[in-house]
N, C-alpha and C positions, 0 to 999 in steps of 0.2 A: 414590498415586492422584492423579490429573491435578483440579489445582483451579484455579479462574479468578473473576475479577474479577465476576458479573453485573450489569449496573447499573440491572436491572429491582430488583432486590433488595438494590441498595447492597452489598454484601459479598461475600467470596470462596466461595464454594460448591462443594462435590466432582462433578466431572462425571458426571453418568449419563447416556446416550444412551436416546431413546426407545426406540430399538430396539437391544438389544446387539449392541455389535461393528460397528457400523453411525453414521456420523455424517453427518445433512447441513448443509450450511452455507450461509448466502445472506450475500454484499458489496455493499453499494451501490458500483459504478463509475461510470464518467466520466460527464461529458456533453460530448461529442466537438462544441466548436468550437471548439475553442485546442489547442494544443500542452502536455502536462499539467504542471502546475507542482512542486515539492516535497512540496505537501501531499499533493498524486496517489501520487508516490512514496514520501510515509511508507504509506499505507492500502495500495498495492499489496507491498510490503517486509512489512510487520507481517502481514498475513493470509498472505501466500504463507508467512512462519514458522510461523505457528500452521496453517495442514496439512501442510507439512513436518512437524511435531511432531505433529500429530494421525496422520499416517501410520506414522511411527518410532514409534507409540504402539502401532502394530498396528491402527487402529481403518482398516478401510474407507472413505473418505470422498467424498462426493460434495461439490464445491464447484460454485457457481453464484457469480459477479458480473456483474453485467448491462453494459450499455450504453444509454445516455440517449439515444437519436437522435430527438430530436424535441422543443422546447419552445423558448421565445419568444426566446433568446437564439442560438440555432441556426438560426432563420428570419433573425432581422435579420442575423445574420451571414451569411448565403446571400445575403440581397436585398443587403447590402452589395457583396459578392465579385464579384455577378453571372454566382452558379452555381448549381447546383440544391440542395437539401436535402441529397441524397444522394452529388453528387462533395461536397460541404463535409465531412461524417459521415465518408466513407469515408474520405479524405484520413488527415482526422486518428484513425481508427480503426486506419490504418496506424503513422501517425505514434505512437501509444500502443503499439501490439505491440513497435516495435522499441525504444522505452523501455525497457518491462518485459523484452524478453530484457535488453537490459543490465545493467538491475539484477541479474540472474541471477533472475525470478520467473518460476513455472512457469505454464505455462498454467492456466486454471480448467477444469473439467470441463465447466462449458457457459457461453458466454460471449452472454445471450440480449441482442437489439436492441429495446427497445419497438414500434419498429413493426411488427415480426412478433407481436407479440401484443397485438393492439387490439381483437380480437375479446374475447379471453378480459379485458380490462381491462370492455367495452360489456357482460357477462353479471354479473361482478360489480358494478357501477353499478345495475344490474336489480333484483339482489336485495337490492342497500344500501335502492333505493325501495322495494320491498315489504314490507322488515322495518321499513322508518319511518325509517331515517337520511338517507334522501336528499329534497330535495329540488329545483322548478326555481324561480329567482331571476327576478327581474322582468326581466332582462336574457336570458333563456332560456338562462343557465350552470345547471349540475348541481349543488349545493354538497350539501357534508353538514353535520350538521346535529349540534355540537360537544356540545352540553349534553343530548343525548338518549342517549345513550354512557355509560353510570354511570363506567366504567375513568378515563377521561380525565386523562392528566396524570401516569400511574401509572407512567410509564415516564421524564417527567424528576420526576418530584416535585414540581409547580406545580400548586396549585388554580386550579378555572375563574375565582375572585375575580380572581385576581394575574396570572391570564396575559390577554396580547396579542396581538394577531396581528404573526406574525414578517414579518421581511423577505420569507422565500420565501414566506409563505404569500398566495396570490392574491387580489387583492379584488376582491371585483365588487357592483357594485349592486345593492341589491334581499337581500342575504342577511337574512337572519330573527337573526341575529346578527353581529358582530365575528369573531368565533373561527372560524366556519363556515370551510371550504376548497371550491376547487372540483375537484371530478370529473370534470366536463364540458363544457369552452370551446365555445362558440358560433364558429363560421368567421365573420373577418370578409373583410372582399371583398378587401384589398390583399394576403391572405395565398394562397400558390401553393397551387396544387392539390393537389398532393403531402404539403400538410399538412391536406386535410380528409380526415377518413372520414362517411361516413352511419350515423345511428342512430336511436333511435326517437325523442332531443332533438332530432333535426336535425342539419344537418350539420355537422361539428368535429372536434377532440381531445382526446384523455385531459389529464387533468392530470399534474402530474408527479407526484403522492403516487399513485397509484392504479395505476402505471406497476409498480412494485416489488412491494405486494399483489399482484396478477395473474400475475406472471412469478413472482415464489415460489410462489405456490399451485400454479401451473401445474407446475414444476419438478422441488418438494420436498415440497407436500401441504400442507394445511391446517394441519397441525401439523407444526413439526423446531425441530433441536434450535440451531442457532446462526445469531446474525444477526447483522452486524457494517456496523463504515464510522466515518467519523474522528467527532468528537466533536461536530462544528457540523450533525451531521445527527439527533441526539438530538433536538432539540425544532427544528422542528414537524412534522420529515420521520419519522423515524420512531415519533414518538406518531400522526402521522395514521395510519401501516401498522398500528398496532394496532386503532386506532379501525375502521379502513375492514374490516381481515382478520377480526377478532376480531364486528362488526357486521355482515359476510356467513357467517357461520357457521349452518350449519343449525341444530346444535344451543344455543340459546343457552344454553341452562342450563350446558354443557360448555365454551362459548368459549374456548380456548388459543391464540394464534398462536407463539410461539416463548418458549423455554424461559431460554436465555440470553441474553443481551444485551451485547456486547463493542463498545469505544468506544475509538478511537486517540486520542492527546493532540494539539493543534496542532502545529503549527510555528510558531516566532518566527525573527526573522532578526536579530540582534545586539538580541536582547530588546526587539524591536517588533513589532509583530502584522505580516506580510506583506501586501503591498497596493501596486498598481500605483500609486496616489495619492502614496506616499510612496517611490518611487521603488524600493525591497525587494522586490521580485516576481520572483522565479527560475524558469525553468522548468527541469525534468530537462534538457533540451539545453545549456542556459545552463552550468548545474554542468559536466555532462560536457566540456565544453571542455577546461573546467582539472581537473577531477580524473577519477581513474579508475572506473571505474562499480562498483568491488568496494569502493573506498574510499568512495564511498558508501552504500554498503549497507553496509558494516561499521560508520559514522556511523550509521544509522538505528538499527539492534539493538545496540550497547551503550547507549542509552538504553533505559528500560523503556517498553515501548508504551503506557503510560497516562499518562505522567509527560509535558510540554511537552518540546520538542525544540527547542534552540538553533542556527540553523544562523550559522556567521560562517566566513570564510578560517582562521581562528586554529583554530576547533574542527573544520574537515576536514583543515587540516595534521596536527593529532595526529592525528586518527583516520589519516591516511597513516603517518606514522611508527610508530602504534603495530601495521598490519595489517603492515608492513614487517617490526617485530620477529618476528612470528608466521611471516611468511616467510623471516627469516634462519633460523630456529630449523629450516626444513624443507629449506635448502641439501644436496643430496645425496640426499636421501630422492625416490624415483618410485616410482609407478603408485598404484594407486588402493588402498584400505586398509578395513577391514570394523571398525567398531565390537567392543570387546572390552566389555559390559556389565558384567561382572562385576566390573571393574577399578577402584580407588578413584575416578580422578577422571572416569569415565564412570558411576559410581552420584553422583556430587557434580553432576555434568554434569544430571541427570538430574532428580532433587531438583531444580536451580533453572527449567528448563524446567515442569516439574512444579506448581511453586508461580505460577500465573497467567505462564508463559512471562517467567519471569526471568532474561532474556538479559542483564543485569550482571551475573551472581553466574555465571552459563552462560562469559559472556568470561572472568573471573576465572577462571576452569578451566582455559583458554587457556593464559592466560599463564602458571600453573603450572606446564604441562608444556611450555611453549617456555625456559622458567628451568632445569628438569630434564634437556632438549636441548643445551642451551648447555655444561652442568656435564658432559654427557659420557655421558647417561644417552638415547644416541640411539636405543634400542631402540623408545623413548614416541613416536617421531616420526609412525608410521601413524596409532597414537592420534591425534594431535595433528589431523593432514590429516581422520581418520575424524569426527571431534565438530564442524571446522569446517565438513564438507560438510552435516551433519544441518542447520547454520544458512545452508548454500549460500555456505560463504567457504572456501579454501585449496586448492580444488582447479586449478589453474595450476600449470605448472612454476617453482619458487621462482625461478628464476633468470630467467625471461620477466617475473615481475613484477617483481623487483629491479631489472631493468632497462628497464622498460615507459617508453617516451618520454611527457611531457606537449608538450599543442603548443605550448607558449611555453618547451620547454628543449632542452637541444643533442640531435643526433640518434643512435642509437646509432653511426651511419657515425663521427660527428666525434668521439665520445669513443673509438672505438675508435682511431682513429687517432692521437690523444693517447696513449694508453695505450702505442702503438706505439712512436712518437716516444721517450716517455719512456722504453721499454725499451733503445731504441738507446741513448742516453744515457747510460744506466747499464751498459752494454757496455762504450761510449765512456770508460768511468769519467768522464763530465762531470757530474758531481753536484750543480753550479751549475743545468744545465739540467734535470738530470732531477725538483730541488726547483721551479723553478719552475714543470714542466706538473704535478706533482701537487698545485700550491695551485692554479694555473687551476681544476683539475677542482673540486677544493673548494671553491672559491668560487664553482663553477656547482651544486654540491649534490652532486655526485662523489665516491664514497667507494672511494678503493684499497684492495685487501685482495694483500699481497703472500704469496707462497705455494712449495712445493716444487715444484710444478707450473707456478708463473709468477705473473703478477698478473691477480687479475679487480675488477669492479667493479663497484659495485651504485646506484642513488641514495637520496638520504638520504632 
């Protein structure tokens, strides 16, 4: 049985779906005015596996992750650009899809815009007032109203004593407390049209906490079963979606908003926090340059999605070399291949997805039957491609990746050519020459494999 980490609950818990056979899922995604960075790409990678796995599980699944189009950083970046809200969004809304195909992540089942749902945010604000969580600020912002909420805090574990208001959480004059958030920004005059809406505060925009309650409820209903998104949106971002969901609930004596609670670990970049300050801010494009967008994503899942994530040159060259070994192991082997379940290391395979999506102990499965490959035991090799597609890695032709150009190394034109060169040569019986273009090649990361067939060649 599928168990998982909750961090509503601190511990690992056996998954039951509200509804059997039945799972929905809600992702905090982007906020589209940048190009998305690594962290983007761990939370898009780590969720896109866990419904892969929830699918291979047999469970139905609806997945929802939204998109952030609209909030303060978004506007200064448009008045910056001196473009509208909307080409600035789009742009990079584009610029994220063809991220995430790279990465090989699948689309989400519905991928909703905040500002198509402002209405449904301006109804739940309504009923936060009526039930007494909401309140207007001297400033005539929306705030809620933190210390009226019993729950509060239940979700990172921080009493109202100890807690502060965070970074993200918005200040505005006039709150009835520190802690309070706002729901309800007040338009100011410098800001474009395109970012007020009318309501019964006046006119303005949602905040950004109130953005996510709405579109899930809207979604996925009042109640489901998973909610997810990286680790730095635990406190204050997703304690406020409990507060604000759980505080518009009709029934209060019943209030549930979500069952599980799933949290990706950061990313560090040579064990320092990331951050354009200190010069360590990478974005997906930046990586893809130099490595290949499968060798990144096979970087992101053999770490455990809970556990900090080391990015440096040092630990995506292994991770290249080591997807490399998994694709010499499948030299030969084509077409596409069907999971054998019943098989020892697809019930091993299994177990560790099983166990909170324990994609280390998952790879180690890997490479026990790329080892069993090697030794000559090539029957395993379907296997092998079948367990690596469940985690969206080895389906390429071994040989397209073996040989896959990086754009700072030689081209496949000029190694074939080498390759050529040196067979003349060793025709030629000139063995002087034909030693010297196979350490060229080696010294560009060139690996000869001579053979009955001739010589091919793969990079390291």
């Amino acid at each position: 049985m599928l168990k998982l980490y909750n961090t509503l609950a601190r511990e690992k818990q056996t998954f039951v779906p509200i509804q059997p056979g039945h799972v929905k899922m809600y992702v905090c995604g982007m906020t589209v005015y940048d190009y998305c960075h690594l962290g983007h790409a761990r939370v898009m990678v780590v969720f896109d596996l866990i419904a892969r796995w929830l699918r291979a599980s047999g469970y139905q699944l609806t997945y929802v992750r939204n998109i952030t189009d609209i909030d303060d950083k978004i506007i200064r970046r448009a008045q910056e650009n001196k473009e509208t809200i909307h080409e600035l969004t789009n742009r990079f809304i584009t610029a994220m899809n063809e991220d995430a195909a790279a990465l090989g992540v699948l689309p989400p089942d519905a991928e909703p815009r905040a500002t198509d749902y402002v209405t449904q945010m301006k109804d739940t604000i309504a009923i936060l007032e009526k039930n007494g969580y909401a309140y207007v600020a001297a400033n005539r912002d929306v705030c809620y109203s933190v210390r009226k909420f019993d729950g509060y805090g239940k979700l990172s574990g921080k009493s109202l004593e100890d807690l502060r208001a965070g970074e993200r959480v918005d200040v505005a004059a006039g709150k009835q407390d520190p802690l309070d958030f706002v729901l309800w920004k007040q338009a100011k005059a410098e800001e474009p049209i395109e970012a007020k809406w009318e309501s019964p505060w006046g006119t303005g925009r949602p905040g950004w906490h109130i953005e996510c309650s709405a579109m899930a409820a809207e979604l996925l209903g009042t109640h489901f079963d998973i909610h997810g998104g990286g680790q730095d949106l635990q406190f204050p971002h997703h304690e406020n979606e409990i507060a604000q969901s759980e505080g518009a609930c009709a029934d209060q004596s019943h209030r549930h908003f979500v069952n599980y609670w799933l949290h990706n670990g950061f990313v560090r970049v040579d064990d320092a926090k990331m951050s354009k300050s200190l010069g360590n801010f990478f974005t997906i494009r930046d990586v893809l340059k130099k490595y290949d967008a499968e060798v990144v994503r096979f970087f992101i899942l053999r770490a455990h999605y809970r556990s900090p994530l080391n990015y440096s040159d040092a630990h995506l060259d292994d991770a290249r070399q080591s997807l490399t070994r998994l694709y010499t192991a499948l030299k030969g082997q084509s077409g596409s291949a069907t999971v054998d379940w019943n098989e020892a290391h697809a019930q091993r395979f299994k177990a560790a997805l099983d166990d909170d999506f324990g994609t280390p102990e998952a790879m180690a499965v890997l490479f026990d039957l790329a080892t069993l490959i090697n030794r000559g035991e090539t029957a395993l090799a379907g296997q092998l491609r079948a367990l690596g597609g469940v985690l969206g890695l080895l389906q390429r032709d071994a040989q397209a990746f073996l040989q896959a150009a990086p754009s700072d190394g030689l081209s496949n034109e000029m190694i074939e050519e080498k390759v050529g060169a040196r067979t003349t040569a060793k025709k030629a019986k000139n063995f002087a020459e034909s030693d010297r273009l196979r350490d060229e090649l080696k010294a560009a990361g060139i690996v000869l494999e001579d053979g009955p067939q001739g010589t091919t060649w793969r990079r390291a």
